[in-house]
N, C-alpha and C positions, 0 to 999 in steps of 0.2 A: 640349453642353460635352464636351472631349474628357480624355483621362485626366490628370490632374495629380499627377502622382507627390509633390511637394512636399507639396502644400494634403492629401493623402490622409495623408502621414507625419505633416503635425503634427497634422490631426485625429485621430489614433492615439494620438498623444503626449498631447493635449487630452484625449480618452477616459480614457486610465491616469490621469492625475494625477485627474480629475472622481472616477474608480473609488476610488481611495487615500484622496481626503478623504473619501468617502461611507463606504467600508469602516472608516476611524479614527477617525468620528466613531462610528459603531457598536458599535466594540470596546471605545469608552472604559466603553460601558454596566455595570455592575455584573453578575453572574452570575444573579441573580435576575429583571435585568428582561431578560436575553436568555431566560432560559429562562419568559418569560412569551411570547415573540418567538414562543420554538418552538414553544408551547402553542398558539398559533393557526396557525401552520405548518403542523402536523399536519392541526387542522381543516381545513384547505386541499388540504392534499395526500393527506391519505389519503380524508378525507371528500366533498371537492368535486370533486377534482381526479381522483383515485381512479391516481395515477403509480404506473406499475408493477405496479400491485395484481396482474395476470393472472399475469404475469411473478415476481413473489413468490409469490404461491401454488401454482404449479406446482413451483417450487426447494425450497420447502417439504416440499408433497406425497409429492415423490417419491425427496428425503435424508433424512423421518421417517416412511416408510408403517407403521412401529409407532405411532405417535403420533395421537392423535384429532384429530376435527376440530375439535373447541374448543381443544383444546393448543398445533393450528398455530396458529390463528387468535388463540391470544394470542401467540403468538411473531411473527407478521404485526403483528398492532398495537403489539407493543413495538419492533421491527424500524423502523417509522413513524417511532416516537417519538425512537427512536437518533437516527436520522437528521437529525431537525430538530434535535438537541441537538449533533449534530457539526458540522451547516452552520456554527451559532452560536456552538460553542467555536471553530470554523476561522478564524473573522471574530473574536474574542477575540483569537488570537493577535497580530494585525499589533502590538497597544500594550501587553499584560499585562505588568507585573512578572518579575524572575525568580524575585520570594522566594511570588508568588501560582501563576507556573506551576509549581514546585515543589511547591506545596500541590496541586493538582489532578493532578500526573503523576507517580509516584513510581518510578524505576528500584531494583530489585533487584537485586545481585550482580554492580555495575560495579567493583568491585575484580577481578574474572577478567577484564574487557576493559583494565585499566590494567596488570595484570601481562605482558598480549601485548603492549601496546604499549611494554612498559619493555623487553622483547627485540628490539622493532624488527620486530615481528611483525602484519599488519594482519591484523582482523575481518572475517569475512563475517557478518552478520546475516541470517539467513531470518526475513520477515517476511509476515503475510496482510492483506487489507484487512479486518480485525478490529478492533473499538474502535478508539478515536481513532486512527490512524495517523500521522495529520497534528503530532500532539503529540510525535511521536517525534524530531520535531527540535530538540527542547528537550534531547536527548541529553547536548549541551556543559555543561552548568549540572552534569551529574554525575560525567563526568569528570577526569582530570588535565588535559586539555588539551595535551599532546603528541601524540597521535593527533588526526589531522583528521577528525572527523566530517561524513558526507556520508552523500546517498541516491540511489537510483535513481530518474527521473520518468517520464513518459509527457510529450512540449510538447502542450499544449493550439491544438488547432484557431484556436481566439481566441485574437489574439495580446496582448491587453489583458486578459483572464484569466489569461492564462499568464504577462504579468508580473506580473502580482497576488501568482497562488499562490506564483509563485519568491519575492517581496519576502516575505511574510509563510511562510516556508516558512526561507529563511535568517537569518529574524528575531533567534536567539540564535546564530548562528554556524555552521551546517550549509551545507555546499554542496552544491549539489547537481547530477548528471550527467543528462543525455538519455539515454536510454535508449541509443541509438541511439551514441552515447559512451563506453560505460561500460567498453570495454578499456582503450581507446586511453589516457580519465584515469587509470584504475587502474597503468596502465605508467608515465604521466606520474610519479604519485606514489611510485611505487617506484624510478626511477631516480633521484631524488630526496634516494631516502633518506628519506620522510616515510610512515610509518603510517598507515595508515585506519581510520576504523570506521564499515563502507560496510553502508548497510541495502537490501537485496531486498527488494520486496515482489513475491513468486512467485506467486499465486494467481490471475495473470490466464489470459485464454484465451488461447493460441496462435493464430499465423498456419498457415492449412495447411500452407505450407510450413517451419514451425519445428515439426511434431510431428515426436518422434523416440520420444516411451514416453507410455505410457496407465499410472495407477493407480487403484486403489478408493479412489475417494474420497466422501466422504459418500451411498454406494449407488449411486451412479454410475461408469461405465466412461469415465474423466477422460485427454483430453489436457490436458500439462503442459507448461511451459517448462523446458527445461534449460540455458538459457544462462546460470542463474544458478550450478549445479555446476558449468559447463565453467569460468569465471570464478576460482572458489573451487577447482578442481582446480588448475588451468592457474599461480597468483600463490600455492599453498599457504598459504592463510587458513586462519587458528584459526576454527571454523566454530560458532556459536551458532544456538537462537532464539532470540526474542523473546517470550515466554507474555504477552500482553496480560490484562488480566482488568478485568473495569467493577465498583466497589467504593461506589459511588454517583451520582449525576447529575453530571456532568463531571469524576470522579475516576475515575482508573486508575492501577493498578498495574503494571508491567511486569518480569519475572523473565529475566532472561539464561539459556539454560539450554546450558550444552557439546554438543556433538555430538562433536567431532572437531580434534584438533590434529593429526593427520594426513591430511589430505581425499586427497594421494594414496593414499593407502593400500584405501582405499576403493574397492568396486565401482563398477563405471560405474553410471547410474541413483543407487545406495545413497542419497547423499545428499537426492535429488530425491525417494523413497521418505519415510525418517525424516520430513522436513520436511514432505508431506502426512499422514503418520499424525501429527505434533505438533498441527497443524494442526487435524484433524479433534477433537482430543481436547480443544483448547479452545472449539472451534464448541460441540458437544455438552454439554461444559460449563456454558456459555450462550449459547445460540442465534441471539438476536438482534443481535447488534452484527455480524453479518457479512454482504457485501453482497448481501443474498438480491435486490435490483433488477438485475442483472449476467447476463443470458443466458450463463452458465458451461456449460453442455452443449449449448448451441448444435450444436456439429460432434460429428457419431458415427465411431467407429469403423467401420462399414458401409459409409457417405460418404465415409470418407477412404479405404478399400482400391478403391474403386469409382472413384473420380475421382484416385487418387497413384500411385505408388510410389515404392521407395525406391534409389537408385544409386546405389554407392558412397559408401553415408552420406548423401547427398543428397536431400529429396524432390523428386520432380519429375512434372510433372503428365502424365497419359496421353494419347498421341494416340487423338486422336477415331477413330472408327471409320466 
C-alpha cells in the first residue's frame, strides 16, 4: 500500500483526540489517587525499569563529590519520586480548577511583574527545569492580565505529544513560542504594543554550534545557552528569576526575584552568569527536583576546542585534516 497522506493525517488526528480523552479522564482523578499512580511508577521505573539510573548517578556524583554515598543515593531515590509526581501533576493539569491550581502553585512577588507591565515594560523570566515547571503556566491566574503570559518550548518529535503538551500547557491562558520562534513572537508582541511575561527555561544543553561561554556550574565546566541574554538584551526586559521551591507533595512555591531593569547595562555573558549561580543555589538547596536524568555535560570543553572554532562570533567547525 502506498503512502496516503490523507488516511495518515486523520489517523494523527484519531491519535490526539484517543490521547486527550485518555489524558482527561486521568486528570479528573483526585490528587491522592494520582499520587497512589506515582507510588507504583516509581516502583516501575526506578526499581524495574531502573531509567536513567546510570545517568543520574553519575550527575549526582560528580555536582556532590562532598556528599556520601547514602546522601546521593537518597537524593537519587527522591529525584525518582519527583519525577513520577510531576508526570501526574502534568496530566492534572489538562482539567484542574483554577481555585485547586492555586492551592498547589503559589506565585510570590507578582505585584514586581504587574508594575513592569503597567509601564508597558515586558519580563524576561530565567527559569530551570527545577520543580514543576510545567505549573508555571498557571502564571495568568496571578497576574493582572494585561501582560500576555507565555513560554519558551522545545516541539516534541511526536506530533501528538506535542499537541497534547501545547493543549494542557496553554490550559489557563499562557501561549506559548517554539523555541526556534522566540524573536521573531517577541518583535510580534512589541510592535504591538502588548507586554510579556515570557518564561526561559535556560538549563538546557547547547548545540555545538550555539556554545559561545562555559560557567561553573554545579562542579562542572558547563556550556550554556545564551540566546536567552541576547533576547533579554537585544527587547530591554525587566529581567527576573523565578526561585521554584517544593513545600510539599505537588505544592510549590514560586518567588519572582529582580535581577535587572537594565539588562543593557550589563556585561555580555553577566546575565547568563547570575542566573546559573541563582540556579545552582536553589538545586543545592534541594536537590532533587532537578533533572539529574538529562546528560547536561555531555560536551566538554576539550571536545569543543578540538573539533570548533570560533569566527567572527561564529562557531564553526574545523577542517578535517
Amino acid at each position: 500500500m502506498g503512502y496516503n497522506k490523507e488516511r495518515y493525517v486523520f489517523l494523527k488526528n484519531v491519535g490526539f483526540h484517543i490521547a486527550v480523552a485518555v489524558w482527561y479522564l486521568v486528570s479528573l482523578l483526585p490528587f491522592w489517587a494520582l499520587h497512589l499512580i506515582s507510588d507504583v511508577l516509581f516502583v516501575l521505573i526506578y526499581h524495574v525499569i531502573g531509567y536513567r539510573k546510570k545517568v543520574v548517578r553519575e550527575n549526582l556524583a560528580s555536582s556532590f563529590p562532598e556528599k556520601t554515598a547514602e546522601e546521593r543515593l537518597s537524593i537519587e531515590r527522591d529525584f525518582f519520586r519527583f519525577l513520577c509526581d510531576y508526570l501526574m501533576e502534568s496530566i492534572k493539569m489538562m482539567s484542574i480548577s483554577p481555585e485547586e491550581q492555586k492551592a498547589h502553585m503559589i506565585f510570590e512577588n507578582t505585584n514586581l511583574l504587574d508594575a513592569c507591565i503597567e509601564q508597558g515594560r515586558t519580563c524576561g523570566i530565567f527559569m530551570g527545569h527545577y520543580c514543576n515547571y510545567e505549573w508555571v503556566a498557571s502564571l495568568p491566574l496571578w497576574v493582572s492580565g494585561k501582560g500576555q503570559v507565555s513560554t519558551i518550548y522545545h516541539p516534541l518529535e511526536n506530533q501528538v505529544a506535542d499537541r497534547l503538551f501545547l493543549r494542557t500547557r496553554q490550559h489557563f491562558g499562557t501561549v506559548c513560542f517554539a523555541m526556534q520562534d522566540t524573536l521573531r513572537k517577541v518583535l510580534e508582541y512589541h510592535k504591538k504594543g502588548q507586554p510579556l511575561i515570557i518564561g526561559y527555561i535556560s538549563d538546557q544543553k547547547p548545540f555545538w554550534t550555539s556554545i559561545h561561554h562555559w560557567v561553573d556550574f554545579l562542579n562542572h565546566d558547563t556550556p550554556v545557552l545564551t540566546g536567552t541574554e541576547r533576547v533579554m538584551r537585544k527587547m530591554d526586559q525587566a529581567v527576573f528569576y523565578l526561585d521554584m521551591r517544593r513545600i510539599g507533595r505537588s505544592r510549590y512555591v514560586g518567588t519572582f526575584k529582580p535581577i535587572t531593569m537594565e539588562p543593557k547595562k550589563m556585561r555580555e555573558f553577566e546575565l547568563t552568569d547570575i542566573y546559573h549561580q541563582m540556579l545552582e543555589e536553589s538545586i543545592r538547596r534541594d536537590p532533587a527536583p532537578w533533572l539529574w536524568s538529562h546528560k547536561r555535560w555531555s560536551r566538554t570543553r576539550e571536545e569543543f576546542n578540538r573539533l570548533y572554532e570560533v569566527v567572527d562570533g561564529k562557531v564553526i567547525k574545523k577542517a578535517e585534516n
